[in-house]
N, C-alpha and C positions, 0 to 999 in steps of 0.2 A: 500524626495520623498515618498507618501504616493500609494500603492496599489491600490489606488480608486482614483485616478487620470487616470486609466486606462479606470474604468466603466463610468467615466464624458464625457471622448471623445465619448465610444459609446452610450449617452445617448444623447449627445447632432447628434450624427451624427445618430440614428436610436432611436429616444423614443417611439414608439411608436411597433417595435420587442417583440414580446412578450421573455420574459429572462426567465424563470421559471415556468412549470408545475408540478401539482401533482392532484393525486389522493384522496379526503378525507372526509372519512363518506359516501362515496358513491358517491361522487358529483367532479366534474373536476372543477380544481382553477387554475387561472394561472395570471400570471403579469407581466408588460410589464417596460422595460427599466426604461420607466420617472418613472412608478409606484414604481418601486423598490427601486430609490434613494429618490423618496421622503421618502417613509414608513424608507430610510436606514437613513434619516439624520432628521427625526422625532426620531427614537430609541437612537440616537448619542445626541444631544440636552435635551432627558428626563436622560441618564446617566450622561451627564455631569453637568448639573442641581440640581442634586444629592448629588454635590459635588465632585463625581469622576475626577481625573486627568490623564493626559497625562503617561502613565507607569501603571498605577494601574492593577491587574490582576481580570477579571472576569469569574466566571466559569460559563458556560453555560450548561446546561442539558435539550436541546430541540430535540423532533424526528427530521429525518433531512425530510425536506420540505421548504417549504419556510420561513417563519417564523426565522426557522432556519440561513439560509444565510442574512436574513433583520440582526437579532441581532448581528450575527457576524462579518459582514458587519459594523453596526451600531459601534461596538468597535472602529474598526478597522479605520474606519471616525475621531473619536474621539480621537487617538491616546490609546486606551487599550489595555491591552492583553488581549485577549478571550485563555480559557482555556479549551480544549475537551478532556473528557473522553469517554470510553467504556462501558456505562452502563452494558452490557453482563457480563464483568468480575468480577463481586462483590462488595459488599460491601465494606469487610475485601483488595479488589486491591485499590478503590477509597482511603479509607482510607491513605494507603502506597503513593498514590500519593499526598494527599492535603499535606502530612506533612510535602512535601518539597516546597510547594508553599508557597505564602505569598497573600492570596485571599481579595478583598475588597469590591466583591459584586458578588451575585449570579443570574444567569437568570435561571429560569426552570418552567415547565409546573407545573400544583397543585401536582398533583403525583410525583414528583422529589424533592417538597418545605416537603416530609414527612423526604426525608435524615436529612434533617437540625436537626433532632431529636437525629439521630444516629451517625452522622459522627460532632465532636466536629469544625473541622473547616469552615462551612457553619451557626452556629450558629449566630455569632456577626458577623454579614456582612449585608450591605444592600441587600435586597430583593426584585427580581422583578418578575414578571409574566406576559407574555403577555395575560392571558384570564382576565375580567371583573370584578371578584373580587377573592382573594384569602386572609384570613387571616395572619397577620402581613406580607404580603407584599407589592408593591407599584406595581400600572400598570404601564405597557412601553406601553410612548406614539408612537404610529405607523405613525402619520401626523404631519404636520409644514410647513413651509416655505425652500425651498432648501439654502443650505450654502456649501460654497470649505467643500473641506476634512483638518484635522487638519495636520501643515506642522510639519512633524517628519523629525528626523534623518535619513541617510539610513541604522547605524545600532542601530536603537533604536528598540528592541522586538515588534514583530508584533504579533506573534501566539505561542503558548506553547502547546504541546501535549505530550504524553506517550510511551516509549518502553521500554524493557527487554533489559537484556543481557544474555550471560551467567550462571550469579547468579542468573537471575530472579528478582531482584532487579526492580522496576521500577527508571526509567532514565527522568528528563524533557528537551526535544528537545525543544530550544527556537530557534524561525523559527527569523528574523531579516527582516526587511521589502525589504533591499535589497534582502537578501537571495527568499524571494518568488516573487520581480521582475523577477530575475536570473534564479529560478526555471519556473515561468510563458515563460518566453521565450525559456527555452529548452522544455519545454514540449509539448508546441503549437507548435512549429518547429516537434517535434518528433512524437506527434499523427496527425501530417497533418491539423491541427485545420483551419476552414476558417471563416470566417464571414457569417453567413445565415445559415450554418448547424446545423443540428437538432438530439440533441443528447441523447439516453437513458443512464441512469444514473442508475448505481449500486455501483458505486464508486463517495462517496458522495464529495470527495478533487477535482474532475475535474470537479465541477461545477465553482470553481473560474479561472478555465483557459479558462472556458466558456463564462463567462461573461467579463473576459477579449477581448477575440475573437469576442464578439459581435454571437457568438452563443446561440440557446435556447436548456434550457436542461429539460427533460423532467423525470423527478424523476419514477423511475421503479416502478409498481404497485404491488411490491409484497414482501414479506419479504426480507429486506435485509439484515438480519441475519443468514438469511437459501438462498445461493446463488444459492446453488446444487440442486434447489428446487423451480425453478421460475415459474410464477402462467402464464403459456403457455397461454390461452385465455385471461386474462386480458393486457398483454403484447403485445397481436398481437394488440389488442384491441385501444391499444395505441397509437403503430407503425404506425395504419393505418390512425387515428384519427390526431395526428398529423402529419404525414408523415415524420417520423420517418429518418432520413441516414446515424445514425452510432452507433457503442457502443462500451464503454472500461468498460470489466468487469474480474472479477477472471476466471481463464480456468475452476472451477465448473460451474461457470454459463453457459457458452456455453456448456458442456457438458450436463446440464440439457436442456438446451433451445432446444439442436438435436432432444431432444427426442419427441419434440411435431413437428410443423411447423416452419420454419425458417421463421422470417421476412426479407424482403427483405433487407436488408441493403450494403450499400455501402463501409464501411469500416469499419473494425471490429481489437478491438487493446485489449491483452488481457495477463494480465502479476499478479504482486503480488505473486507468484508460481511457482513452476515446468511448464513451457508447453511445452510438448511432441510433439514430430514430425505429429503423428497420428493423434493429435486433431485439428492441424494446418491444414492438409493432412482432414480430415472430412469435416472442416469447408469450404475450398475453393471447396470440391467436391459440398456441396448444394449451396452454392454461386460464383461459377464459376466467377462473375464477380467484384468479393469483393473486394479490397485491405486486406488483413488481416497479422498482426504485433505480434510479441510479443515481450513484452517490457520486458528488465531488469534493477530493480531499489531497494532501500529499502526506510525505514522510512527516513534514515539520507542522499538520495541521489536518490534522483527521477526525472530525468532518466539516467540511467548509460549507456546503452545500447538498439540497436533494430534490428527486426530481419524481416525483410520484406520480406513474407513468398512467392515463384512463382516457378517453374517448373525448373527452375535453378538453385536448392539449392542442392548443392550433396549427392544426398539420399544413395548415396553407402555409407556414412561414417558414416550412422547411426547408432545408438547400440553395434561400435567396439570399446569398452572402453573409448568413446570418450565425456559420458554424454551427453548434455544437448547444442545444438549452441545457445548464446543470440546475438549474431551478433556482429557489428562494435559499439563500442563507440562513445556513441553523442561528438560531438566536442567539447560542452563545457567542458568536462571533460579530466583527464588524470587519465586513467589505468592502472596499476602494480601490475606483481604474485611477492609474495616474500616468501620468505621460508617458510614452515608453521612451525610456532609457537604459535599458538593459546591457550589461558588461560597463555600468560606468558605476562608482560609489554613489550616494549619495545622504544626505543628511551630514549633521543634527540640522534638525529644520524648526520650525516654531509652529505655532498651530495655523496661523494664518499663513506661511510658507506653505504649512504641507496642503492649505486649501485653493493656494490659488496653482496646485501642481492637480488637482483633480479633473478629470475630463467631462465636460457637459454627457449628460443622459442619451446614451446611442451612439457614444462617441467611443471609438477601440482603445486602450492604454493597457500598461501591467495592473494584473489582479494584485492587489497588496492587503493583508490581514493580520489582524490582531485580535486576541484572547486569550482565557486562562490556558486553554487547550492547544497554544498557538506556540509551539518552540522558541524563545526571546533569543536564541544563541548558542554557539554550539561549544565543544569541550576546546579551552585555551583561546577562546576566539575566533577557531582557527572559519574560516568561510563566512563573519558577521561582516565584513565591508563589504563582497558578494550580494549578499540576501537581507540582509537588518537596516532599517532604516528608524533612527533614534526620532521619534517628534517626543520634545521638554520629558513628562516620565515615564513613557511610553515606548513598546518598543513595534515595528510591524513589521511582517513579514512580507517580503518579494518570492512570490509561487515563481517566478520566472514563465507564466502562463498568462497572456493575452485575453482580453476580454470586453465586455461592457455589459451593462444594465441597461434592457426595454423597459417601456412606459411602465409596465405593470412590479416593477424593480426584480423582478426575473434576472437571474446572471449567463449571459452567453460566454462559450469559450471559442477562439479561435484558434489556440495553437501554441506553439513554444517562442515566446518571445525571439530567440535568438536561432529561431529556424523561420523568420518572417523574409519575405520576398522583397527588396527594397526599391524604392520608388524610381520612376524614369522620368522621361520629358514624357512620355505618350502615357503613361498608366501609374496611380497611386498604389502607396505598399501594400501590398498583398499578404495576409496569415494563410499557415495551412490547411486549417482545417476551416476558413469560406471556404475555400475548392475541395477539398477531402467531402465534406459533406453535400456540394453538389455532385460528384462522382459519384457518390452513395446510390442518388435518386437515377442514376442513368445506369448503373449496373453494382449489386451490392456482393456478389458471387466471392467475387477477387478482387484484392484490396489496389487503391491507388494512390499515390500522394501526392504532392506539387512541394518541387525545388526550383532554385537556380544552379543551372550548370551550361557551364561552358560559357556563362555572361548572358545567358539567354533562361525566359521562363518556361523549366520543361514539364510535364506529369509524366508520370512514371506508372504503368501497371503491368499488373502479372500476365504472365499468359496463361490465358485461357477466357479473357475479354472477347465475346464476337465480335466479328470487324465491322458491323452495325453499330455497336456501343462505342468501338473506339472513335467512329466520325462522328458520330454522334455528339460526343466528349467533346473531342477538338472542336468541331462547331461550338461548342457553349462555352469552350475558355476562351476563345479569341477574342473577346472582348473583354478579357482579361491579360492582353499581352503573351499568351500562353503561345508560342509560333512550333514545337517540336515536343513528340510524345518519342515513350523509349519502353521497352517492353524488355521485363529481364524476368527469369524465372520464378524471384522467391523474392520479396521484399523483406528485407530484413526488418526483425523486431526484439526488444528488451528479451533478457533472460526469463526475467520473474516474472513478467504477465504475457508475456508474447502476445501483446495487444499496440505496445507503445510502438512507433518508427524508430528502428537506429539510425538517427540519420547521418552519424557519419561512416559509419559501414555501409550506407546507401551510395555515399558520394565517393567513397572509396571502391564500389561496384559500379560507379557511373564512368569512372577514369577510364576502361576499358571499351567503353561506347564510342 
């Protein structure tokens, strides 16, 4: 069963829905259902014509736009693996990633075809370009004649992408095409997805739950590197233009987005991060009549969790050590805290092994998960004694994220496992985010977080804290061990969502304190 057996039904039952907007050079492009599988199985035909085969891996380095989903798409038709990177994170990261791949043809814009200079494994590989000419490489053709999708396996590698661990290390997530069936249906289940809606796009992965849906997505008109920093008029601009009735973006972006006009949207879903009670509680005050969600999930397990945000949610338990609510567990999955042991391997374990490793109801441990939609492993192994824990024929995942389940089996998060405050004589282990989310309720303005440095428990915030808030603060940690606050201009955060803490760019900015 191939993916795009999905996009064939809505092509043939709506071709003419327009699938895909963007903004570019100034000018509004868009394309419609039929259009898209044509140009998708024109791109599928000029690769396989090439010589490329069923399995082969291609790295693609296109902005995302349309273009972008035709090619990937186009693999994907064909039986490929399409291979994405993060331009953003360097040279000398790409590198670290091709060395575990085994690539056999490269798609990128002229500007992407100068890596080929520098990065040894993009040289001897066929070459493609979708603009008109570019030297030593070959154009992808965009037209042809419609053909089915090529009949794969259901776990023959669909999609290969990139994550960290730990070590930092890069890790290859190879997605299985069941695996993104699996994934497509909890996700469309969980962001409420319908056929006809109309959706802004800041998160480039849920255009393919889109086009599965038979929804149009409407590509965000403004840097999508810089989230916390959305281009408010070009955006409404959009909203209105296409009439716009939903968005699933990073909690930066709706925190940027307050600051101008809200568009009117209908249902707003909004996770990869920390999201705070406050920002949920903001967001429903200017759209009173929103549905608004925040999801939790990671790279290897998307969606874990949702938290469907309304007047009901008991705000009394907020900021009482209790982190971070991500709500009830999507069904597909199955959730368990287990002791925390994090940076140690652990398994194969048995069933009664991995039960009596579980933590009583209210009790903190690592979040660990399993399901169809739940990554089993990554490409050569490479990060499965990290994160995979074998129980008999089963495999689960370690989020490397902190957590427990209240009475009502609601899942809390507290933080990054291996960014936890460890125990004293005077005071039990502390997560970041028990204190990030009291910080919250004392001043939500400017962000704060809680480390150990210098051997001692400090918090950390921006300036621009009234000196009310900061005594404030210090009163309520110290009974948390908390004895020194440290005020530095800009708390460092992830590239991609500029919502997460870097926190070792934090500690590498604390050295100077």
């Amino acid at each position: 069963m191939n993916l795009l057996h999905h996009l064939v039904k809505r092509v043939a039952e709506s071709p003419h829905t327009i699938a895909i907007c963007e903004r570019n050079a100034g000018r509004d492009r868009s394309i419609s259902y039929q259009q898209l599988y044509a140009q998708i199985c024109g791109v599928s035909r000029s690769l396989s014509e090439s010589g490329l085969r069923k399995g082969n891996q291609v790295q693609l380095l296109l902005p995302v736009g349309i273009d972008l989903y035709v090619v990937l798409l186009g693999c994907l038709h064909a039986g490929l693996v399409p291979i994405l990177l993060d331009p953003s994170a360097g040279v000398s990261r790409m590198r670290q990633c091709l060395k575990i791949t085994e690539i056999m043809a490269f798609v990128g814009v002229p500007k992407a075809h100068l890596l080929r200079f520098i990065i040894p494994q993009l040289r001897n590989v066929r070459a493609f370009c979708p603009s008109p000419f570019f030297p030593f490489a070959k154009r992808l053709k965009f037209d042809g004649p419609l053909f089915d999708p090529s009949d794969v396996k259901v776990d023959a590698p669909a999609l290969l992408t990139f994550t960290s661990g730990s070590t930092g290390q890069p890790k290859a997530a190879v997605r299985t095409h069941e695996f993104l069936l699996s994934q497509d249906a909890a996700l469309r289940k969980a962001i409420l997805l319908e056929k006809g809606e109309v959706d802004l796009i800041t998160l480039p992965v849920f255009v393919l739950a889109n086009l599965s849906a038979g929804a149009t997505s409407v590509i965000a008109d403004t840097p999508l590197a810089l989230p916390g920093a959305p281009d408010h008029q070009s955006i409404k601009r959009q909203c209105d233009d296409w009439k716009v009735t939903r968005c699933s973006a990073s909690p930066a972006f709706f925190e940027g987005l307050m600051h101008g006009d809200m568009p009117q949207l209908q249902k707003i879903f909004t996770g990869g991060a920390p999201v705070f009670p406050d920002l949920l509680n903001r967001i429903k005050t200017r759209l009173p009549l929103a549905q608004v969600t925040a999801l939790y999930g990671s790279t290897e397990a998307e969606p874990i969790a949702d938290l469907r945000w309304n007047d009901e949610f008991p705000q009394s338990l907020i900021g009482e050590e209790l982190g971070l609510c991500a709500g009830i567990p999507v069904p597909e999955v199955k959730v368990k805290i287990i002791a925390d042991q994090w940076g140690t391997s652990l398994g194969p374990w048995t069933e009664n092994q991995f039960f009596a490793q579980q933590t009583p109801q209210g009790q903190a441990g690592e979040i660990v998960v399993t399901g169809k939609h739940v990554l089993s492993g990554y490409l050569g192994g490479r990060g499965d004694d990290e994160t995979k824990i074998r129980i008999e024929n089963q495999v689960w995942h370690r989020t490397g994220d902190a957590g427990f389940f209240d009475a009502v089996g609601r899942l809390w998060l507290l933080g990054r496992c291996s960014a936890k405050l460890p125990a004293s004589d005077d005071f039990p282990i502390v997560y970041p985010l028990m204190i990030e989310a009291i910080l919250r309720t004392i001043h939500s303005q400017h962000r704060a977080v809680a480390v150990e440095h210098g051997g001692k428990r400090t918090w950390v915030y921006e300036i621009g804290w009234p000196h009310s808030a900061v005594a404030n603060a210090s009163s309520a940690l110290n009974q948390y061990g908390f004895t020194k606050a440290v005020s530095v201009s800009k708390i460092p955060l992830d590239q991609r969502h500029q919502a997460k803490v870097d926190y070792v760019s934090l500690h590498r900015m604390l050295q100077s304190h």
